[in-house]
C-alpha positions as CSV (number, residue, x, y, z in Angstrom):
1,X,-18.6,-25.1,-33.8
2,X,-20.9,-27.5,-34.9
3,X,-22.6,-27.5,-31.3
4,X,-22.9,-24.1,-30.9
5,X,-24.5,-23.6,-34.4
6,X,-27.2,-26.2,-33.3
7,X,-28.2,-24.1,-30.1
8,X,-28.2,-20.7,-31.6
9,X,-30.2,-22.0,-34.5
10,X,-32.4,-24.0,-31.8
11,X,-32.8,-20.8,-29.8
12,X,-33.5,-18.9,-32.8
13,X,-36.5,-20.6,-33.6
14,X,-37.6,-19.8,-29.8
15,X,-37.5,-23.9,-28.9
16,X,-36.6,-25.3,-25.7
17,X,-34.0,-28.3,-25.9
18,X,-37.5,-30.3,-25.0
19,X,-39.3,-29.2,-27.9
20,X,-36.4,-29.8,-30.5
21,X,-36.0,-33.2,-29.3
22,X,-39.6,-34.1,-29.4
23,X,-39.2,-32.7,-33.4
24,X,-36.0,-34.8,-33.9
25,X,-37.4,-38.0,-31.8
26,X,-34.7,-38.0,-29.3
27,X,-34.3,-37.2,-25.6
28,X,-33.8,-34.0,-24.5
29,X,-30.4,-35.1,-23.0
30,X,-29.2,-35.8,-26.8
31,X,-29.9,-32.2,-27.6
32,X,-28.0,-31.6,-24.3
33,X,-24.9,-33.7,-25.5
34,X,-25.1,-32.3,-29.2
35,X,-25.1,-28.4,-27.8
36,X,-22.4,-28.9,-25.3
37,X,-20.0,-31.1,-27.7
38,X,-20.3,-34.2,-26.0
39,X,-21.7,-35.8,-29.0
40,X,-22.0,-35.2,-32.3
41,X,-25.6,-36.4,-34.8
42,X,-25.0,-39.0,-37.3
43,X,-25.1,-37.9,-41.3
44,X,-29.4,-38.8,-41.6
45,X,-30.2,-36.9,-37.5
46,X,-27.8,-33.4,-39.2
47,X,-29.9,-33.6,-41.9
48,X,-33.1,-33.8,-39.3
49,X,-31.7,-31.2,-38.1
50,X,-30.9,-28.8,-40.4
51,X,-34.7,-29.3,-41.7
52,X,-35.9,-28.4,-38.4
53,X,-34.1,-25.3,-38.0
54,X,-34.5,-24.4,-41.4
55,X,-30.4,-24.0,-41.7
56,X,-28.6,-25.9,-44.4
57,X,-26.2,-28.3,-43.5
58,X,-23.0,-26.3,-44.5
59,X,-24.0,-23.8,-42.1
60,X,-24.3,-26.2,-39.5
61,X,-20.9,-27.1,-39.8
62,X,-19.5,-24.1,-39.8
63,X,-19.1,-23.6,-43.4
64,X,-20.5,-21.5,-46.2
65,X,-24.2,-21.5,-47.9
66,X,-24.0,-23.5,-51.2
67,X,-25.3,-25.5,-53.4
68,X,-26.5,-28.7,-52.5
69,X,-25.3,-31.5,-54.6
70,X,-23.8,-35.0,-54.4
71,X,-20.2,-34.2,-53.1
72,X,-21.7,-32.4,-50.2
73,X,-22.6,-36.0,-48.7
74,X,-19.5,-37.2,-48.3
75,X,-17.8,-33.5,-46.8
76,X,-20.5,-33.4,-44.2
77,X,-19.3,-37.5,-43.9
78,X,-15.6,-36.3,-43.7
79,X,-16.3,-33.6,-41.1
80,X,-18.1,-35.9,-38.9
81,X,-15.5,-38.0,-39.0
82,X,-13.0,-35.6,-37.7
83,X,-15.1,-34.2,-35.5
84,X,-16.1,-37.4,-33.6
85,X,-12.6,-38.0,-34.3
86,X,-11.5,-34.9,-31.6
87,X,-14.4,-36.5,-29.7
88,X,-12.5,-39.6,-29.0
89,X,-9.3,-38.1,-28.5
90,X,-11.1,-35.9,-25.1
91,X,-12.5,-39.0,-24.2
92,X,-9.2,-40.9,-24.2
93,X,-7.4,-38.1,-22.6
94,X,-9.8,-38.0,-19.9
95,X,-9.9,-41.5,-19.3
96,X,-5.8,-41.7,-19.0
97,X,-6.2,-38.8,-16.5
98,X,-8.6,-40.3,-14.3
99,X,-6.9,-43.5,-15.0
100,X,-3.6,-41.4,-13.7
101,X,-4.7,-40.1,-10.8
102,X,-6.8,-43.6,-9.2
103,X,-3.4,-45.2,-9.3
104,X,-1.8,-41.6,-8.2
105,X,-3.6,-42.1,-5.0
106,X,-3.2,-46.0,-4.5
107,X,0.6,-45.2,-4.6
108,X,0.3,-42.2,-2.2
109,X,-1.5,-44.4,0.6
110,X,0.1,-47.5,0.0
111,X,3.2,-45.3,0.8
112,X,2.5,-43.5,3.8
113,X,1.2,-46.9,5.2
114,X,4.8,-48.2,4.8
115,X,6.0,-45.1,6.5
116,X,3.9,-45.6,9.2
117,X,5.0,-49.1,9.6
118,X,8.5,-48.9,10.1
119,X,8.1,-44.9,11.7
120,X,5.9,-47.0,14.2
121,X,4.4,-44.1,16.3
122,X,7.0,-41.9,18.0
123,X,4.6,-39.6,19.8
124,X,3.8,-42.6,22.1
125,X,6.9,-42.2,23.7
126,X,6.9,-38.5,24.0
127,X,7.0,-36.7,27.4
128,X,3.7,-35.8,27.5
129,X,4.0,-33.4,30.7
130,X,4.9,-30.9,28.7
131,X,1.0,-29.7,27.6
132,X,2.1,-28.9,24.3
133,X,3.5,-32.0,23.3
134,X,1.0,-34.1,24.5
135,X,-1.7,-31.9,22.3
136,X,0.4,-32.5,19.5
137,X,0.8,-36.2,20.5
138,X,-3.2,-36.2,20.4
139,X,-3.4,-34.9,17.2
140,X,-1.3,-36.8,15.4
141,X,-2.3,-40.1,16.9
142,X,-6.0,-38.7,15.7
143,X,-4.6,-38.3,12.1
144,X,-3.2,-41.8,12.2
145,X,-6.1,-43.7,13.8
146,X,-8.4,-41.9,11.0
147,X,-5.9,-42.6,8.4
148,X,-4.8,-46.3,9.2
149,X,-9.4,-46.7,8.7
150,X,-10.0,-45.3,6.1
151,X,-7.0,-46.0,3.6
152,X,-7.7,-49.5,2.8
153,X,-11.4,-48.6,2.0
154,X,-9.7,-45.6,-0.3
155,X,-6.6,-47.9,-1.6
156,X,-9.4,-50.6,-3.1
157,X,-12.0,-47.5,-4.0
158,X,-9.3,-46.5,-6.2
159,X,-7.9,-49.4,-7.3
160,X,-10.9,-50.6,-8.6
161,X,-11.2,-47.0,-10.0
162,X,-7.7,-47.4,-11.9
163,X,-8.8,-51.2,-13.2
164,X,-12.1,-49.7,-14.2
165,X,-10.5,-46.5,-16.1
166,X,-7.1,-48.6,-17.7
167,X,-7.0,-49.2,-21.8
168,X,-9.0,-51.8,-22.9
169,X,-7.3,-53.6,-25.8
């Protein structure tokens, strides 16, 4: 909500994300974050903000033109909170995701390497006069040859991935 008030109010005004930043004395990126929800601005950059675009506050934040007094502080504190709040939350959930699927694919490889090792490779001793088989036997010695390379390199890619990604606590 609060992002997409910030970019109709920005567009509004007829500014390009450039120009609102260089008002606000921030990166245009930061006006990126702020309009796509990646970020939210702290209490003093809303009120920047809200200046700028000549929108109170309230409206910023989705909620209805009133009065500015004292208390109005501390709600536009409280729904920061709870909105950098959800922020963290889609930040941890990705995280565990990613996290999930590094160590997804570390099992996957570590066990189709094990299959490999005690499968050893049957098409070696196929009859391979017959023209089909020894296609297929090509292939799949192919697919094994790639895949016996390029695992490790993938296995520690992602393992370092998974370390990178896990909880720090």
């Amino acid at each position: 909500m609060l992002n997409e008030n910030i970019k109709a109010g920005r567009k509004s005004k007829g500014l390009s994300q450039e120009e609102f930043a260089v008002r606000l004395n921030v990166v245009r990126q930061t006006v990126s974050k702020w309009e796509r929800g990646l970020s939210v601005p702290d209490s003093d950059m809303l009120i920047s903000i809200s200046e700028v675009l000549d929108i109170p506050v309230s409206v910023l934040l989705g909620g209805t033109v009133a009065e500015t007094e004292p208390e109005d502080i501390k709600v536009i504190a409280e729904k920061l909170e709870v909105i950098n709040a959800q922020l963290a939350g889609q930040k941890e959930a990705r995280r565990k995701t990613i996290n999930s699927i590094f160590i997804l694919i570390c099992l996957i490889i570590a066990v189709i390497l094990i299959g490999l090792f005690f499968a050893g490779s049957p098409y070696l001793e196929w009859d391979y006069s017959d023209p089909e088989m020894s296609v297929a036997g090509t292939i799949l010695h192919g697919l094994e040859f790639v895949f016996v390379r390029a695992a490790p390199v993938v296995f520690i890619a992602s393992a370092i991935g998974a370390f990178m990604t896990r909880k720090r606590g």
